[in-house]
C-alpha positions in Angstrom: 29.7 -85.4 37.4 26.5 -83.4 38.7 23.8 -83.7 36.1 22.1 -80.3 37.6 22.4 -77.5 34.4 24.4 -74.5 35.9 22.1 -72.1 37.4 22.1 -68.2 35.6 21.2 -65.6 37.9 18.5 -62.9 36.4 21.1 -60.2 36.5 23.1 -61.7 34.0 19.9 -62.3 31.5 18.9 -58.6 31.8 22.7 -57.4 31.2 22.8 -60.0 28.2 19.1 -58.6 26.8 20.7 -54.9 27.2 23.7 -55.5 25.5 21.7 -57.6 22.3 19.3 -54.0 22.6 22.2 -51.8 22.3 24.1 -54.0 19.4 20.7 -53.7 17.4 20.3 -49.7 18.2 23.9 -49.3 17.2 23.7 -51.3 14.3 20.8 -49.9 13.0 22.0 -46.3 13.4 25.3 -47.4 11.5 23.0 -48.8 8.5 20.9 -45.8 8.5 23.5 -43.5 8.2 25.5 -45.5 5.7 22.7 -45.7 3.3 21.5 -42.4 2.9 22.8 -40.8 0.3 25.4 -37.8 0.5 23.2 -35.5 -0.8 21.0 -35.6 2.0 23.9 -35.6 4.6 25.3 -32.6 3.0 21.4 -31.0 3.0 21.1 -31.2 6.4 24.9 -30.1 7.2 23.9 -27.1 5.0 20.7 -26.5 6.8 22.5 -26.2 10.2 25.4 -24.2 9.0 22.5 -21.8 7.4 20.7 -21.4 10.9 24.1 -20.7 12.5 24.7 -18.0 9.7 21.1 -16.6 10.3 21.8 -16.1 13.7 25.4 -14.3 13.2 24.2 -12.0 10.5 20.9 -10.8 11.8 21.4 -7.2 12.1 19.9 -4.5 15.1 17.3 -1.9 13.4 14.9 0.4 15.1 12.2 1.3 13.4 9.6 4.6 13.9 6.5 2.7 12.4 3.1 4.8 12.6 4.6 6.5 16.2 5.5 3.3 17.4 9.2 2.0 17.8 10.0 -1.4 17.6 13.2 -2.7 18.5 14.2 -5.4 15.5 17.3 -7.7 14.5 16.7 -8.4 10.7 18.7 -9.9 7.8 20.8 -7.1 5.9 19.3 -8.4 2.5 15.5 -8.0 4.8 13.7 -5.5 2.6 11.2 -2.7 4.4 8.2 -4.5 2.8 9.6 -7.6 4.1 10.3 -6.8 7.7 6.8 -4.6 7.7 4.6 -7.4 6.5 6.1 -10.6 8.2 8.1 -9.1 11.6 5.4 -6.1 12.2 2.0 -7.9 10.5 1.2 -4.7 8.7 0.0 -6.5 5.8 -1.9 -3.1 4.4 1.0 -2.3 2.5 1.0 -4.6 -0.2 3.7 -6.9 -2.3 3.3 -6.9 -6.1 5.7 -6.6 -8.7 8.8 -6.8 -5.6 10.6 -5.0 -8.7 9.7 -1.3 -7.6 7.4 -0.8 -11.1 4.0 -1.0 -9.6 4.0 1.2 -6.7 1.7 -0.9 -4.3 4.3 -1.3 -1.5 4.6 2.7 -1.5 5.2 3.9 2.6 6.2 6.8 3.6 9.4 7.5 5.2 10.7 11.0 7.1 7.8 12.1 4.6 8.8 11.0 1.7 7.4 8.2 -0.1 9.4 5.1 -1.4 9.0 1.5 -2.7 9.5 -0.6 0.3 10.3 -3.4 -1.9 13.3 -1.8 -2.9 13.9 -0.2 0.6 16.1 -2.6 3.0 15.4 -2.3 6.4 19.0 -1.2 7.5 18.5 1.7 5.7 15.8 3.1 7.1 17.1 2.8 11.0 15.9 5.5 13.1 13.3 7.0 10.8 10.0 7.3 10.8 7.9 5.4 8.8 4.0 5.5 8.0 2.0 2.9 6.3 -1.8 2.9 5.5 -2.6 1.6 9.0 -1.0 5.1 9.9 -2.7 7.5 8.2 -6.7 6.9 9.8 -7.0 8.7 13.4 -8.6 5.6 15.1 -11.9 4.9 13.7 -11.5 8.3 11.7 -10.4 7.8 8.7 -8.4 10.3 6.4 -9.5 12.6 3.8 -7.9 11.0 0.8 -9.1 7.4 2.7 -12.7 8.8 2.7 -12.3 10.8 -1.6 -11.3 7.5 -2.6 -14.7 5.4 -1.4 -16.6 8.5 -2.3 -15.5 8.5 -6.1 -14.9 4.6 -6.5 -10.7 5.3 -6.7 -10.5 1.4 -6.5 -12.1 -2.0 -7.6 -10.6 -4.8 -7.0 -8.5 -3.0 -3.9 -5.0 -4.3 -4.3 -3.4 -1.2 -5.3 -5.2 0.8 -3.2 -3.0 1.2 -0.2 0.2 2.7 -2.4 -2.2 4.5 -3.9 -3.4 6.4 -1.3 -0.1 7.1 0.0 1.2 8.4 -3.2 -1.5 11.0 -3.4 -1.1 11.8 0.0 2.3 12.4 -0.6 1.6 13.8 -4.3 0.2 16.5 -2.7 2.2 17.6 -0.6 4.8 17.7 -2.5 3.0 20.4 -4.3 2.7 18.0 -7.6 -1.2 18.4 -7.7 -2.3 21.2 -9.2 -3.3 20.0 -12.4 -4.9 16.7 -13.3 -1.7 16.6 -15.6 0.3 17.4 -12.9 -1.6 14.6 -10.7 -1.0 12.0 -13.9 2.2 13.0 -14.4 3.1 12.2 -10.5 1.2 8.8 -9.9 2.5 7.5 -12.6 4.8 5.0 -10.7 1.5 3.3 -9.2 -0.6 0.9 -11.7 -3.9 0.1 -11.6 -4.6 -2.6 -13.1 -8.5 -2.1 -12.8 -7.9 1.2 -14.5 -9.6 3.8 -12.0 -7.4 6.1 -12.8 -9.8 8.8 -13.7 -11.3 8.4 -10.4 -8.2 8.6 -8.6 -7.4 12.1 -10.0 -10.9 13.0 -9.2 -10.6 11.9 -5.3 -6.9 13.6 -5.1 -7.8 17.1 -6.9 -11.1 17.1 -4.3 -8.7 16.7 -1.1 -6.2 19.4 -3.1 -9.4 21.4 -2.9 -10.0 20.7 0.3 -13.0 18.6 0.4 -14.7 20.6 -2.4 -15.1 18.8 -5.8 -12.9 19.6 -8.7 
């Protein structure tokens, strides 16, 4: 018998140290997946099958916003405040309630004024739309802008943007020719600071055109 110990060539040691490698990826994989609970399988299934469903229901809207269109695929539940404020970063127009009671999201839309926050954006397809960053001319702003920082028609500034376009849009509608009249039709937006005199005040000056009431 040859006492020599039978030669192993180093192909065969790499092959064997491969195979061990995969056995341990394998079985590690298989022990990973069998401990973790259901829940957390079913998570993530949900999670894909909820990008999948994101993807099939996103909806084709075009949008008229301050003369520029924009060409959008949103969710049907996507609300005008929504798509405004997180697609468009127009951030002027302002969430607060999201229940259509405090008038701070107020746009305007073919002219009239609404409650984006109860407005979905499928609705509004192919109409124009005007937010606070629409009504200044550039650097110029607008005459209700300018009658609300020249009688203090705001304090802590939240509500300021529905605001202004409700009294825009208050008068011309024609429902400004009282201060009554002006109450009576900004009552859907709340200010919380409680300028409301000074609000009438800036609105019945631009009613007047620029003279004081």
């Amino acid at each position: 018998m040859s006492d020599k110990t039978p030669c192993t060539s180093p192909q065969s040691e790499d092959t064997t140290v491969d195979t061990r490698r995969d056995f341990i990826k394998k079985s590690s994989l298989l022990t990973a997946v069998a401990l973790t609970p259901a829940t957390a399988l079913k998570a993530a299934e949900d999670h894909v099958d909820e990008a999948i469903a994101e993807a099939l229901e996103k909806l084709p809207v075009k949008l008229e916003v301050n003369g520029q269109v924009h060409d959008l695929k949103v969710e049907p539940r996507s609300t005008l405040l929504d798509i405004l404020r997180e697609q468009l970063d127009l951030t002027g127009t302002k969430k607060g309630c999201d229940h259509g009671q405090c008038g701070a999201c107020t746009v305007h839309v073919d002219g009239h004024r609404v409650n984006s926050c109860l407005t979905l954006g499928v609705m509004v397809s192919g109409k124009k739309i005007t937010t606070i960053e629409g009504l200044s001319n550039g650097d110029e702003l607008h005459p209700m802008q300018e009658a609300f920082i020249k009688h203090d028609g705001f304090q802590c500034g939240y509500c300021t943007p529905g605001q202004i376009m409700s009294a825009v849009a208050c008068i011309n509608e024609g429902h400004a020719n009282s201060e009554a009249e002006i109450r009576e039709y900004m009552s859907g937006n709340i200010c919380r600071c409680g300028a409301y005199p000074n609000i009438v005040n800036a609105i019945l000056e631009v009613k007047n055109g620029g003279q004081p009431a």
